[in-house]
Biopython code that builds the backbone (N, CA, C, O; Angstrom):
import numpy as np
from Bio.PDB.StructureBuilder import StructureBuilder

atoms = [
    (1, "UNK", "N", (32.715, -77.417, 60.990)),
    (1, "UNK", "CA", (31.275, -77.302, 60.934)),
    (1, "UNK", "C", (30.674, -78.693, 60.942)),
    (1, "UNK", "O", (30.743, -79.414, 59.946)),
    (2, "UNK", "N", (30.130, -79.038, 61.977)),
    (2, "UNK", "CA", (29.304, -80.135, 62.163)),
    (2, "UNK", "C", (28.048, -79.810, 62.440)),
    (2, "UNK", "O", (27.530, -78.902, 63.092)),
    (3, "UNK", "N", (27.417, -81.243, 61.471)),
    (3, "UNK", "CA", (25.838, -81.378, 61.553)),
    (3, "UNK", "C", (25.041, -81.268, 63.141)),
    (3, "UNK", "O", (25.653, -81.919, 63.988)),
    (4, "UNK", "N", (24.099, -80.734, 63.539)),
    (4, "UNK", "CA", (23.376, -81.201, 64.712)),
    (4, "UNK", "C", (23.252, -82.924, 64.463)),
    (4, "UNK", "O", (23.158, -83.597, 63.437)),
    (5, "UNK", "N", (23.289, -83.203, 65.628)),
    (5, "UNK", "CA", (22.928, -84.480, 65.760)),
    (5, "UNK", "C", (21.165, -84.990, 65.415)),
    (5, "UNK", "O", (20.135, -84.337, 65.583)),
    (6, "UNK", "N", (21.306, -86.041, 65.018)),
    (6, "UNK", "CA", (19.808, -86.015, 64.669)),
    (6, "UNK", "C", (19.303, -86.877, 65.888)),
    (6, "UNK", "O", (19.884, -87.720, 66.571)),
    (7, "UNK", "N", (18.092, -86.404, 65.924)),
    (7, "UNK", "CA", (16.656, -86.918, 67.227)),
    (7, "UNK", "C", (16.363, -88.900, 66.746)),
    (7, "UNK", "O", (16.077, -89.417, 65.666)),
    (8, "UNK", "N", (16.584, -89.448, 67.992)),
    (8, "UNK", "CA", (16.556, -90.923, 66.984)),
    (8, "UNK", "C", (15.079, -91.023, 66.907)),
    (8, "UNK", "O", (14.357, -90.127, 67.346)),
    (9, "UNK", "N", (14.784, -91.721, 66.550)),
    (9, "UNK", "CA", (13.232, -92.358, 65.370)),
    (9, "UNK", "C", (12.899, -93.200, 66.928)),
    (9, "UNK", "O", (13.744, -93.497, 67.773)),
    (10, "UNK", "N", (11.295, -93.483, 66.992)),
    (10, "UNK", "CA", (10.529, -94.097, 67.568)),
    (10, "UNK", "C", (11.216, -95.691, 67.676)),
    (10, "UNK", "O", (11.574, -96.370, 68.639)),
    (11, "UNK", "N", (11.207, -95.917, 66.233)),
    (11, "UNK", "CA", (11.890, -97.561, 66.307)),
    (11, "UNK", "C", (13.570, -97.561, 66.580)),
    (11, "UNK", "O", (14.170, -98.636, 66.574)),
    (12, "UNK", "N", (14.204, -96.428, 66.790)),
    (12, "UNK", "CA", (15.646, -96.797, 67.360)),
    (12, "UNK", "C", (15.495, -96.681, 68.650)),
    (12, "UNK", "O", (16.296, -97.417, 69.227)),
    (13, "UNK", "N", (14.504, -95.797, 69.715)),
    (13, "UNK", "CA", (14.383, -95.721, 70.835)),
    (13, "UNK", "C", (13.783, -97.076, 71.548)),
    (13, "UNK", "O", (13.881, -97.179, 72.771)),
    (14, "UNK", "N", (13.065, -98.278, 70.652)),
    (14, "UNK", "CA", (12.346, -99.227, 71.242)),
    (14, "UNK", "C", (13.225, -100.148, 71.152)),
    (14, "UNK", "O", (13.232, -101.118, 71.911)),
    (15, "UNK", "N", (14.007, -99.977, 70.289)),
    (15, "UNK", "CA", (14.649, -101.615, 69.957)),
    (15, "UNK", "C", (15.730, -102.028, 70.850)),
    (15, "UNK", "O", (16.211, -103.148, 70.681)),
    (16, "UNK", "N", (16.293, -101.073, 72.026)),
    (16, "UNK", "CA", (16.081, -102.183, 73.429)),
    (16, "UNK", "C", (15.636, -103.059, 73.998)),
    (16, "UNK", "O", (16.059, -104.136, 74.418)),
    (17, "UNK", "N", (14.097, -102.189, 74.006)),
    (17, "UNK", "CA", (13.245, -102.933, 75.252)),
    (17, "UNK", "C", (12.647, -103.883, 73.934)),
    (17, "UNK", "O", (11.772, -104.599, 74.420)),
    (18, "UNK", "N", (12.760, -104.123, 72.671)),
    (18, "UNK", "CA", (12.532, -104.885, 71.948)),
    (18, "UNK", "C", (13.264, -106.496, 72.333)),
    (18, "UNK", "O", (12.711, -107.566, 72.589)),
    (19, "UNK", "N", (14.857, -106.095, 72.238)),
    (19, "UNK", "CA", (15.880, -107.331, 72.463)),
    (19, "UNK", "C", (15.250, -107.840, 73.904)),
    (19, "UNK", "O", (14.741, -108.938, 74.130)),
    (20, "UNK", "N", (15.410, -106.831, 74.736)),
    (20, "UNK", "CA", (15.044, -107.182, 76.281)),
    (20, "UNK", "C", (13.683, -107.892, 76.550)),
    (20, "UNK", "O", (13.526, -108.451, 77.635)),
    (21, "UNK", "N", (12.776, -107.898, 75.698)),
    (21, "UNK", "CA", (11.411, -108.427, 75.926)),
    (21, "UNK", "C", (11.306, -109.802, 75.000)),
    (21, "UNK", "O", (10.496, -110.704, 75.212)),
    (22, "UNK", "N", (12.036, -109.787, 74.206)),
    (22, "UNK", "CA", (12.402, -111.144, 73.437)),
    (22, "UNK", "C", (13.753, -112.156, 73.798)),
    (22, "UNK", "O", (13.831, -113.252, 73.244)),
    (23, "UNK", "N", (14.648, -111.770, 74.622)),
    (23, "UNK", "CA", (15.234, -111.969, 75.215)),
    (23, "UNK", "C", (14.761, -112.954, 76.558)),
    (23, "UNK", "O", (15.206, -114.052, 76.890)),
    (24, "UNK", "N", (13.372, -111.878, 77.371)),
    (24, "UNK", "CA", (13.025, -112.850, 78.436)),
    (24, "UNK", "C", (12.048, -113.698, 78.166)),
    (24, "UNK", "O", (11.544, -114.294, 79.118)),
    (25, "UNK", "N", (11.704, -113.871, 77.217)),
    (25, "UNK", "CA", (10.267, -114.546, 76.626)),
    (25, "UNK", "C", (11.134, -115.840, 76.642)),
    (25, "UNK", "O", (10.931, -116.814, 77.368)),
    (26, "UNK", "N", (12.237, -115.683, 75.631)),
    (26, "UNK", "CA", (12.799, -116.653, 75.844)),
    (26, "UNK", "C", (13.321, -117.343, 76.849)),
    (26, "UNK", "O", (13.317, -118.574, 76.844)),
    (27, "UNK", "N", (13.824, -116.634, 77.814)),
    (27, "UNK", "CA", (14.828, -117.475, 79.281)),
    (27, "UNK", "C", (13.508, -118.233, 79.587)),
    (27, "UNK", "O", (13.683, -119.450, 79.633)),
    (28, "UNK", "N", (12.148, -117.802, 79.822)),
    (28, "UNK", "CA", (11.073, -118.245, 80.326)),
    (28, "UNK", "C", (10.346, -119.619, 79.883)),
    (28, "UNK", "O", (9.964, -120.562, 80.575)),
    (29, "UNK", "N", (10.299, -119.439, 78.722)),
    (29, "UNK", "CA", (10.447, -120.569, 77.703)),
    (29, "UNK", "C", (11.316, -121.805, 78.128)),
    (29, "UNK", "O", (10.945, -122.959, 78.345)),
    (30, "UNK", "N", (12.590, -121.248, 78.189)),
    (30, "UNK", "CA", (13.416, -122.563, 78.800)),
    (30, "UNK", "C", (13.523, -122.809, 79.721)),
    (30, "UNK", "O", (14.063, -123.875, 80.020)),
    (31, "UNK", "N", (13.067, -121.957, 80.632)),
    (31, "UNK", "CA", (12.986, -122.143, 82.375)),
    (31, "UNK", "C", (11.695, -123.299, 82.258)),
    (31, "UNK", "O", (11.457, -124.430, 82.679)),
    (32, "UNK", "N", (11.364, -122.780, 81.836)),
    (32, "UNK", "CA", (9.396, -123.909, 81.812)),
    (32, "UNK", "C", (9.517, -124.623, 81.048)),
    (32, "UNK", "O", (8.452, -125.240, 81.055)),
    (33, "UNK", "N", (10.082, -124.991, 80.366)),
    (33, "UNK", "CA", (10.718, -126.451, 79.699)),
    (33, "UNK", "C", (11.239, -127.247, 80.449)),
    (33, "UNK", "O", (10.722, -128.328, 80.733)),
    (34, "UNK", "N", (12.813, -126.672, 81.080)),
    (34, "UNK", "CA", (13.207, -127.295, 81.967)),
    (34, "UNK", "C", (12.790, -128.091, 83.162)),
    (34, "UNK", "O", (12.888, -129.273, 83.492)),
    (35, "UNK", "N", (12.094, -126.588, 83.887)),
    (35, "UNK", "CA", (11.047, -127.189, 85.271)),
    (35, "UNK", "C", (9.920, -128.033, 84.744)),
    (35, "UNK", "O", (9.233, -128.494, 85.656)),
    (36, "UNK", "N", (9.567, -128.337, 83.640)),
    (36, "UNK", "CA", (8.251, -129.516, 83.506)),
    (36, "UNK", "C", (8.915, -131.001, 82.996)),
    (36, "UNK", "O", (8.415, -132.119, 83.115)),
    (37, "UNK", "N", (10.120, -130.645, 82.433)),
    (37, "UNK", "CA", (11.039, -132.054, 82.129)),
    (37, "UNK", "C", (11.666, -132.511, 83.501)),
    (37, "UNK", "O", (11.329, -133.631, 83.885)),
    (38, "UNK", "N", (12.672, -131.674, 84.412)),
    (38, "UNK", "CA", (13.401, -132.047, 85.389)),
    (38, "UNK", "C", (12.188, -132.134, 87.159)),
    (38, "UNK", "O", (12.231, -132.915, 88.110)),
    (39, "UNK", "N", (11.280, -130.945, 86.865)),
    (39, "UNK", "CA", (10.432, -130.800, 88.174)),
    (39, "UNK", "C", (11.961, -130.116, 89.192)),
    (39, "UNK", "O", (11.828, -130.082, 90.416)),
    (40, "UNK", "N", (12.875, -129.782, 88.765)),
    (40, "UNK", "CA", (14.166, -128.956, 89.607)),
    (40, "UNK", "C", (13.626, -127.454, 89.888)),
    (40, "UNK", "O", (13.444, -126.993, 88.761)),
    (41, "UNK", "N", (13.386, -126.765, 90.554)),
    (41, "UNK", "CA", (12.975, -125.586, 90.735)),
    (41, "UNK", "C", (14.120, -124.896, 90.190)),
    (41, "UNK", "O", (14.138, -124.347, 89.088)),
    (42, "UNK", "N", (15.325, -124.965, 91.227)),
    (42, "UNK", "CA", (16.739, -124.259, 91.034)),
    (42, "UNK", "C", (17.482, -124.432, 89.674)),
    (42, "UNK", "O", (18.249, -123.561, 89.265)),
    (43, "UNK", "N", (17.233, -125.579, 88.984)),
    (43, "UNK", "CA", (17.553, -125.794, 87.849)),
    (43, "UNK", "C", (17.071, -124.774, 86.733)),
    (43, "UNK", "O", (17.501, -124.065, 85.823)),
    (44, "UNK", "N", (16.062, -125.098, 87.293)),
    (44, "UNK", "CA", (15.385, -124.156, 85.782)),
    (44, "UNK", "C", (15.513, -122.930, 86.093)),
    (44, "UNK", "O", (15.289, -122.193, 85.133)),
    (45, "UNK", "N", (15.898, -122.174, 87.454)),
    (45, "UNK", "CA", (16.382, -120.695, 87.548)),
    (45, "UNK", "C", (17.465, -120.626, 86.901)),
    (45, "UNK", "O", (17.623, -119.735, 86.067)),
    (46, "UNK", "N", (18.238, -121.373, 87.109)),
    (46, "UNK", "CA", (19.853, -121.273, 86.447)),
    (46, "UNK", "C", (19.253, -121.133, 84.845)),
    (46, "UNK", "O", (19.295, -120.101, 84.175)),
    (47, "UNK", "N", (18.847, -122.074, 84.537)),
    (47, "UNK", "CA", (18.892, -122.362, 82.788)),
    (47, "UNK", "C", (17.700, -120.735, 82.610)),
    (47, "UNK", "O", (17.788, -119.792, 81.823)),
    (48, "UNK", "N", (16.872, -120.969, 83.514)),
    (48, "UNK", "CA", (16.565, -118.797, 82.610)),
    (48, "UNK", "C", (17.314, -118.474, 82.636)),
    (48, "UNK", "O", (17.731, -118.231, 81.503)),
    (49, "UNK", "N", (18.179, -118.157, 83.637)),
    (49, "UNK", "CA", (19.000, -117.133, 83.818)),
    (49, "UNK", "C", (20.025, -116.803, 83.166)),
    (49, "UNK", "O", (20.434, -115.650, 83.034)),
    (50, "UNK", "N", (20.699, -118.167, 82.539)),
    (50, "UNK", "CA", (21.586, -118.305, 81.535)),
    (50, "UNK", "C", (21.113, -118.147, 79.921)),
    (50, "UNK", "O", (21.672, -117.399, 79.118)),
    (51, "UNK", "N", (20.089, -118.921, 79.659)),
    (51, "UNK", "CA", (19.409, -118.543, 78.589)),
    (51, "UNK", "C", (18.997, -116.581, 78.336)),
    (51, "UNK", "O", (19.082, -116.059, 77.225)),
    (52, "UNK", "N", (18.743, -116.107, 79.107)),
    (52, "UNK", "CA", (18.135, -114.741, 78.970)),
    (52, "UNK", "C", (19.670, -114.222, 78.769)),
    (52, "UNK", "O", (19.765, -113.627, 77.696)),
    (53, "UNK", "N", (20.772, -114.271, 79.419)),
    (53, "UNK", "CA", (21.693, -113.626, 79.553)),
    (53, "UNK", "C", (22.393, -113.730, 78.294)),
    (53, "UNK", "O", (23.017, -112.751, 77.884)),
    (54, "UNK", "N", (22.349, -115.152, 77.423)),
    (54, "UNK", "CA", (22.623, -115.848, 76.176)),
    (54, "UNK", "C", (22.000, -114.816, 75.106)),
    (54, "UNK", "O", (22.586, -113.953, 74.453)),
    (55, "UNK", "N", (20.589, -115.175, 75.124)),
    (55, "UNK", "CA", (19.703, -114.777, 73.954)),
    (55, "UNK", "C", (19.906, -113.215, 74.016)),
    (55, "UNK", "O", (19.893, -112.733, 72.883)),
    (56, "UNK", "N", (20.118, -112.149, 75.166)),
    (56, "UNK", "CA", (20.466, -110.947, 75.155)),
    (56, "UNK", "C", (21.345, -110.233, 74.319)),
    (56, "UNK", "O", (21.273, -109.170, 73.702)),
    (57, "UNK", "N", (22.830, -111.769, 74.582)),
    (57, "UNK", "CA", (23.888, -111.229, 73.710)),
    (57, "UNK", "C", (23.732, -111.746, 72.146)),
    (57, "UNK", "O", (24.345, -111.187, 71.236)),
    (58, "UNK", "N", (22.926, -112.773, 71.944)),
    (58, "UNK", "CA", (23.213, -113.144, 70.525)),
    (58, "UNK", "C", (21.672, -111.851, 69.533)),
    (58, "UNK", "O", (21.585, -111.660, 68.320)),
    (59, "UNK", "N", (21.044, -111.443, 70.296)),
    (59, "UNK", "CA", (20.175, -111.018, 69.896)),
    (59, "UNK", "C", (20.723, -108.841, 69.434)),
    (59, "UNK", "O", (20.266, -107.956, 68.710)),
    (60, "UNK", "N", (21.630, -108.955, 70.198)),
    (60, "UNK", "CA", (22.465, -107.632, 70.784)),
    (60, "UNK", "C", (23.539, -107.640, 69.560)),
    (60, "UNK", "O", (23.763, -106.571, 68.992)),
    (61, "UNK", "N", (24.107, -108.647, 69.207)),
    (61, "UNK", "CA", (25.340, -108.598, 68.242)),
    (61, "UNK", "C", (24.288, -108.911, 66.786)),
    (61, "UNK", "O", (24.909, -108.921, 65.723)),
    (62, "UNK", "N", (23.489, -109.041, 66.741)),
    (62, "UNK", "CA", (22.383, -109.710, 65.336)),
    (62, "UNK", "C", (22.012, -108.248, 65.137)),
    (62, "UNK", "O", (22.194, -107.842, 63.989)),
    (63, "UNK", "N", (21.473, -107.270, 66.115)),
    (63, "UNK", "CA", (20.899, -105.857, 65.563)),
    (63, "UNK", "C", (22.223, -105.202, 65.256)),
    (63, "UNK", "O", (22.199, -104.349, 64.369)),
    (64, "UNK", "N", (23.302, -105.446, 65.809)),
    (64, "UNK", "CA", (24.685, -104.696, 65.517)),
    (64, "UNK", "C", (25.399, -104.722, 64.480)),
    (64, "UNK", "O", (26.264, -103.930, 64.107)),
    (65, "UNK", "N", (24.801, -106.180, 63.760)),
    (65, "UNK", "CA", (25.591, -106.753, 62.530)),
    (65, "UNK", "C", (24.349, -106.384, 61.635)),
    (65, "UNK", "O", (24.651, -106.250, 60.449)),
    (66, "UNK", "N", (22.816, -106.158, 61.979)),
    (66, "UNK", "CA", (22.110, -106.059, 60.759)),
    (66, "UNK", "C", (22.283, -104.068, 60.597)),
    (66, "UNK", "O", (21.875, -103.545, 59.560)),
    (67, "UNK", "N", (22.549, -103.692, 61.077)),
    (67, "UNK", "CA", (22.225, -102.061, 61.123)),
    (67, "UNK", "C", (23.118, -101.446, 60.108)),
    (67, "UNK", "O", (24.346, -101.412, 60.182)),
    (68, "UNK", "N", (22.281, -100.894, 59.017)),
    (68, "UNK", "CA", (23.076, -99.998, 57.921)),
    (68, "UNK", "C", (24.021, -99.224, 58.380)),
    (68, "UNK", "O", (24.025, -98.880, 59.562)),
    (69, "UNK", "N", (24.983, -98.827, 57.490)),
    (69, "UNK", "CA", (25.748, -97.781, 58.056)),
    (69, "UNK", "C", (25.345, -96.335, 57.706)),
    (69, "UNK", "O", (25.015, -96.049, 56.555)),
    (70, "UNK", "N", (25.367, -95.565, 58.543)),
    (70, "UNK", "CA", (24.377, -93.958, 59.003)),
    (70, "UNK", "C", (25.159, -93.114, 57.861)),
    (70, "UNK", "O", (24.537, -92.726, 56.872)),
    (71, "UNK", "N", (26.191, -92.908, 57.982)),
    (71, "UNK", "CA", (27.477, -92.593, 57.007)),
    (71, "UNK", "C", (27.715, -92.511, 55.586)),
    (71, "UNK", "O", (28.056, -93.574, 55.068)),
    (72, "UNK", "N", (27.603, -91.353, 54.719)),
    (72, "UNK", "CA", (27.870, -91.834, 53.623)),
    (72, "UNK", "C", (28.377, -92.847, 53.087)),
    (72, "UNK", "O", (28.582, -93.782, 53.860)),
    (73, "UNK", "N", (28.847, -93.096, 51.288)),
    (73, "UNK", "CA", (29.944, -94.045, 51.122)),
    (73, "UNK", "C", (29.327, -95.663, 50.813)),
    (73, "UNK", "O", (28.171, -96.063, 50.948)),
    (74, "UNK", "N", (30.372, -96.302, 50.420)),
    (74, "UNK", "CA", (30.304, -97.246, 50.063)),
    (74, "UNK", "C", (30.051, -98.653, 50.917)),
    (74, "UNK", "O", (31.136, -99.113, 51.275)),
    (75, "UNK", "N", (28.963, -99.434, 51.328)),
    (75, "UNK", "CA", (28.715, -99.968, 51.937)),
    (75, "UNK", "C", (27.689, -100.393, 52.568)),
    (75, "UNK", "O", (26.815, -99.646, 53.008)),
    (76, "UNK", "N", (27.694, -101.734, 52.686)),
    (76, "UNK", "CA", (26.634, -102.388, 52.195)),
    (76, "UNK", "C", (26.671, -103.817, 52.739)),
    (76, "UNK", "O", (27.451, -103.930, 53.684)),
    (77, "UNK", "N", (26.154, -104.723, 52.456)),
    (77, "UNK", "CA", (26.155, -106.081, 52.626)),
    (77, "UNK", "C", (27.477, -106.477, 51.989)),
    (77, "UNK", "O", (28.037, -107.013, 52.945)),
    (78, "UNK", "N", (28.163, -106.532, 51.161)),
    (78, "UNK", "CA", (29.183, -106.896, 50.590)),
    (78, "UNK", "C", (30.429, -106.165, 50.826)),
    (78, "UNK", "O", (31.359, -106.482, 50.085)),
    (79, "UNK", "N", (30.674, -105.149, 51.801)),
    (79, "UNK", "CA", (32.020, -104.507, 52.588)),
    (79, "UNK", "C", (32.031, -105.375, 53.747)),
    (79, "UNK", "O", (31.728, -104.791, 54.787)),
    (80, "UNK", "N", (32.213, -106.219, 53.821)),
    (80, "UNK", "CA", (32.827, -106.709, 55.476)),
    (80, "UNK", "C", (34.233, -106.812, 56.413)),
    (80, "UNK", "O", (34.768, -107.445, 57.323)),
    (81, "UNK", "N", (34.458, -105.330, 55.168)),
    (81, "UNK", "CA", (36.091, -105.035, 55.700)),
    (81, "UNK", "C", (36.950, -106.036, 55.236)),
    (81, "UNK", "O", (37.856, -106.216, 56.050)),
    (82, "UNK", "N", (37.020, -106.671, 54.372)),
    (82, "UNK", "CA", (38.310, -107.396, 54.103)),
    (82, "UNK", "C", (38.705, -107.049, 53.039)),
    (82, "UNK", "O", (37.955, -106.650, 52.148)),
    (83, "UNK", "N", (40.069, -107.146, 52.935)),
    (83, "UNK", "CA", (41.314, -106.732, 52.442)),
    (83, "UNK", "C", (41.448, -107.142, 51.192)),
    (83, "UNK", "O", (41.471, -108.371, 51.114)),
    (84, "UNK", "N", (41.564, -106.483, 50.001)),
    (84, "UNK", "CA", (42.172, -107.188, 48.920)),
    (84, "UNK", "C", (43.806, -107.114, 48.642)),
    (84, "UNK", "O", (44.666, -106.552, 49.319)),
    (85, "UNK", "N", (43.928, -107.817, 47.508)),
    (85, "UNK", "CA", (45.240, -108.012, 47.592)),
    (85, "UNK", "C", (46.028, -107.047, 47.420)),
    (85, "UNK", "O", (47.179, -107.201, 47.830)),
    (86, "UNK", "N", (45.598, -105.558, 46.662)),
    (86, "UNK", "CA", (45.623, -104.044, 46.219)),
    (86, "UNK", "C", (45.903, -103.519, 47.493)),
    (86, "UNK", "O", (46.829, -102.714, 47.394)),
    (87, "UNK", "N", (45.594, -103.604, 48.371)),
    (87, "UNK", "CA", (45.189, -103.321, 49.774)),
    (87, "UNK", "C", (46.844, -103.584, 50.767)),
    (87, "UNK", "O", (47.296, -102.843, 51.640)),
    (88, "UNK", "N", (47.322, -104.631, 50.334)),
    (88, "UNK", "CA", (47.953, -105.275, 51.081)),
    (88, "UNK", "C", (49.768, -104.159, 51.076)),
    (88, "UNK", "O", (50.353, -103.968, 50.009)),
    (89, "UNK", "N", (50.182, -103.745, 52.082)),
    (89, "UNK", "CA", (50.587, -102.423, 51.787)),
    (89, "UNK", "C", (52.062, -103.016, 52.620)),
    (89, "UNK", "O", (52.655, -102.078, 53.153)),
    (90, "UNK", "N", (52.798, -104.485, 52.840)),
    (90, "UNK", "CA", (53.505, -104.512, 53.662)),
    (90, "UNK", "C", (55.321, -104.627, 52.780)),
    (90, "UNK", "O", (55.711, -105.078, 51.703)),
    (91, "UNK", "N", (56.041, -103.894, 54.051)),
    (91, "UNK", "CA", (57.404, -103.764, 53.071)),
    (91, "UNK", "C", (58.403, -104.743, 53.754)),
    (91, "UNK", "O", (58.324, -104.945, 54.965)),
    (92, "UNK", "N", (59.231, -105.278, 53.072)),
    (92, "UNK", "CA", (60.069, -106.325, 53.327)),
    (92, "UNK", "C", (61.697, -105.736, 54.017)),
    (92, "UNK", "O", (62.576, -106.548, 54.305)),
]
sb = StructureBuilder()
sb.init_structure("model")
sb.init_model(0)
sb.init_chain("A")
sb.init_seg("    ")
for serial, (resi, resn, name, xyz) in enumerate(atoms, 1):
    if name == "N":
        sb.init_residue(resn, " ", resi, " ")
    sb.init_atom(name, np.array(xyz, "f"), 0.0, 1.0, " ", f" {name:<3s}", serial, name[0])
structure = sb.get_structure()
């Protein structure tokens, strides 16, 4: 017997186009930094392009690492899965 799945919330459906819109704000940012320091057109495509692709993933693993766990149980800021010495289960 399993639960229906639950309907996600307004703010779990946005927080894509959340990363994705803060994400390009940024590449843009450094694209137009770039192109007003260097005057390189192609340069500063590369550096958006790399920057957006950057800030995507560090912004992508930051909501992944801040997100509670849905799940009953113990856990929290202070479970980060490591092992105590109780734990340690190996035979010689």
């Amino acid at each position: 017997m399993s639960t229906p799945p639950r309907k996600p919330s307004r703010k779990d459906r946005t927080r894509p186009a959340e990363i994705l819109v803060l994400s390009a704000i940024l590449a843009v940012f450094v694209g137009l930094v770039v192109l007003m320091s260097t005057r390189a057109l192609v340069l500063s495509l590369v550096f958006c392009g790399v920057s957006f692709i950057v800030a995507l993933v560090v912004f992508a693993m930051l909501a992944l690492a801040s997100n509670p766990r849905q799940g009953g149980g113990s856990g929290g800021a202070g479970s980060s899965g490591a092992r105590s010495s109780s734990d340690d289960t190996t035979s010689h």
